[in-house]
N, C-alpha and C positions, 0 to 999 in steps of 0.2 A: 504493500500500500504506500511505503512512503514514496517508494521509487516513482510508483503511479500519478502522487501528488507532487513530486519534484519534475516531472514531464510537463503536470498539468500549468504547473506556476511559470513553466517556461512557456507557454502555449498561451496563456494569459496574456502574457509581459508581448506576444505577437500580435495577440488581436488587438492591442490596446498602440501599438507602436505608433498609431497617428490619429492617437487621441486629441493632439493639442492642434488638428488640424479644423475641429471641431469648436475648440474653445475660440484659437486666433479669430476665428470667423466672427465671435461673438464682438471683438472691439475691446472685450476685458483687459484689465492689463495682469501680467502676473507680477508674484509676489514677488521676486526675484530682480535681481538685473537682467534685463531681457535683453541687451546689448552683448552681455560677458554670456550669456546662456548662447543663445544665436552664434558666437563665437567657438566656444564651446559641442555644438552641433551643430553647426553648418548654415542651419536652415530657423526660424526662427518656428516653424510647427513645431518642428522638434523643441524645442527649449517649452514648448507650452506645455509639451507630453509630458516632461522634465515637473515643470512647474503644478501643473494636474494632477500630478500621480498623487500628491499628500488627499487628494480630495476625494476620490475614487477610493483609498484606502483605506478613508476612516469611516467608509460604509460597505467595507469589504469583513470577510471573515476573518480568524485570527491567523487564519493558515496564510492567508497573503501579509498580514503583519511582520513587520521589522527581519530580525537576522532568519528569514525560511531557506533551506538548502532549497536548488545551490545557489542562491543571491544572496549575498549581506544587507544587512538594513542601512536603510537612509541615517540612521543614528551610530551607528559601528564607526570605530575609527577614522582616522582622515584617510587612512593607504587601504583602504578596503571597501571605500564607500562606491569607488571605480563600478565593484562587479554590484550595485545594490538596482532592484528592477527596473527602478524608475530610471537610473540612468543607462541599465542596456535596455531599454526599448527605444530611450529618448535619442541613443546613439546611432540607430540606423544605418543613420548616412556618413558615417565616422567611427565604423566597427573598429575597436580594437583587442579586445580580448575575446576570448573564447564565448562567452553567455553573447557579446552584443554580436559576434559575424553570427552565433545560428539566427538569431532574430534578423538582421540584415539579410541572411544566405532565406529565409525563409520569406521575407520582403519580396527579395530582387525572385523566386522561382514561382509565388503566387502570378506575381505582376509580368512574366517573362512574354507573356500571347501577345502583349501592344508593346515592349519594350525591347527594342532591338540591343542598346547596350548600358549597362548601369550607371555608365557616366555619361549619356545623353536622358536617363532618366536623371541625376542629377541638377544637370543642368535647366532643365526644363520640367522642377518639380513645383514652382511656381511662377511660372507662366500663364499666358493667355489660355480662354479654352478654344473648343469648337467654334460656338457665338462669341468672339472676341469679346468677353468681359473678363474682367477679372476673376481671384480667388474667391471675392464677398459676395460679387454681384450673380454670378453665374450658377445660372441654376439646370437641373440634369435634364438633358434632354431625353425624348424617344427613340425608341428602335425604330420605329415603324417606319419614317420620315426618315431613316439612313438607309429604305430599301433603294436600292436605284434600277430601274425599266429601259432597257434599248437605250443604254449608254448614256442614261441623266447622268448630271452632276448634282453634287451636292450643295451648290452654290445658290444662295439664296435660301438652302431649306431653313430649318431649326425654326420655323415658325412657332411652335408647341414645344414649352418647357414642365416640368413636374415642380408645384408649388414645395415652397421648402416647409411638409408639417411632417407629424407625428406620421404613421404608416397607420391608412383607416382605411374602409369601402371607399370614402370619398378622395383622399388622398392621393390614389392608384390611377388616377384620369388624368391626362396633362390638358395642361391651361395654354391658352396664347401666352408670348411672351411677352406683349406688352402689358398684361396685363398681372403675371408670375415674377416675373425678375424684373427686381430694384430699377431703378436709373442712378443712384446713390448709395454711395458705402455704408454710409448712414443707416439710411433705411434697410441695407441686406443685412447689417450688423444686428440692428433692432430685431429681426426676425430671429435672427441665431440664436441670440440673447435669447428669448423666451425657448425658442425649443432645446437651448441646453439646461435651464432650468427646470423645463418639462423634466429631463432626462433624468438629473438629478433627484427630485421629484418621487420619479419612479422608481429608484435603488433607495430613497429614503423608507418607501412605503414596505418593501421586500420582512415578512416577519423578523425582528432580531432570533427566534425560534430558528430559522430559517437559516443564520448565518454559520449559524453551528454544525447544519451540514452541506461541507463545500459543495456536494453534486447538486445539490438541491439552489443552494445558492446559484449555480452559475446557471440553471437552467433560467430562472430569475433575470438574471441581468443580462444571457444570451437574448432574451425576450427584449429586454427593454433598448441593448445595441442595435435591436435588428429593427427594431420600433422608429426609433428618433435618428440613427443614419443612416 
């Protein structure tokens, strides 16, 4: 069993690896220097996942709590904090010891079908999208509208985007997009903002009963991941 739970917590620390690409959207700022973080990860998502993990783990079980094999806790000495979850998830894009390249090595083989090489995924891990808006503004588009007949292009499609909610009956229909996605950072931030407090929300509500057992728990919070993004 432990073995099972030491797989799991590294399996975890994967799903979670672009958590803070969730929060940045919101406009929050972290707690932290997000300058020396950013530095430190590459990427300033990442420094969020970094900066999120305390928040995420004070509504997790105890089994994700402080020094769990094989991560040291956030509170463990200064030469040992390297290997602690939150910063091999947060490290991704700047794998360097053994817990952050499987989490990177498990990144870069999910994402390999649209990613020809890990350093043009890189480079362009915040960039423009499809509908040239930004990371805040840009909301997910359809499949259906990427079918192409007798040699269309794609140009001009992206008429119809999926509003940024909660995952419901209603939710599952995409919207035009003048009418779905922002014209201001502002306003995509304000959206985010509330559906990461949804999110939150919803691992708040999860039984304390509940925490106590991790399989139970995570079916729990797989629920509410798969819900809000």
């Amino acid at each position: 069993m432990t073995l099972l739970q030491s797989s799991c917590r590294v399996a975890f620390a994967v799903l979670l690896h672009d958590l803070g690409k969730f929060h940045e959207r919101t406009g929050q700022p972290v707690s932290g220097n997000l300058d020396a973080l950013t530095t430190l990860y590459r990427y300033s998502h990442a420094a969020h996942t970094a900066d999120q993990w305390d928040v995420i783990e004070q509504l997790a079980p105890d089994v994700l709590r402080g020094n769990v094999f094989p991560f040291t806790g956030s509170t463990s000495a200064v030469a040992d904090r390297i290997d602690s979850m939150a910063n091999a998830a947060a490290a991704h894009h700047k794998p360097d010891t053994l817990l952050q390249w499987i989490i990177a090595t498990a990144d870069r083989a999910a994402s390999g079908f649209e990613r020809k090489k890990f350093d043009e995924y890189n480079d362009d891990a915040e960039g423009m999208t499809l509908t040239h808006k930004n990371r805040f503004q840009a909301r997910m588009v359809t499949l259906f509208e990427q079918i192409m007949l007798n040699g269309q292009s794609l140009k001009d499609k992206f008429g119809h985007v999926y509003p940024l909610q909660a995952l419901s009956p209603q939710a599952i229909f995409p919207a035009e997009r003048s009418a779905a996605e922002p014209n201001t950072d502002q306003a995509a931030k304000d959206e985010y903002a509330a559906l990461w407090q949804l999110f939150l929300q919803a691992l708040e509500t999860i039984p304390k009963s509940h925490r106590k057992n991790w399989p139970l728990w995570l079916d729990h919070f797989d629920s509410a991941w798969l819900a809000f993004t």
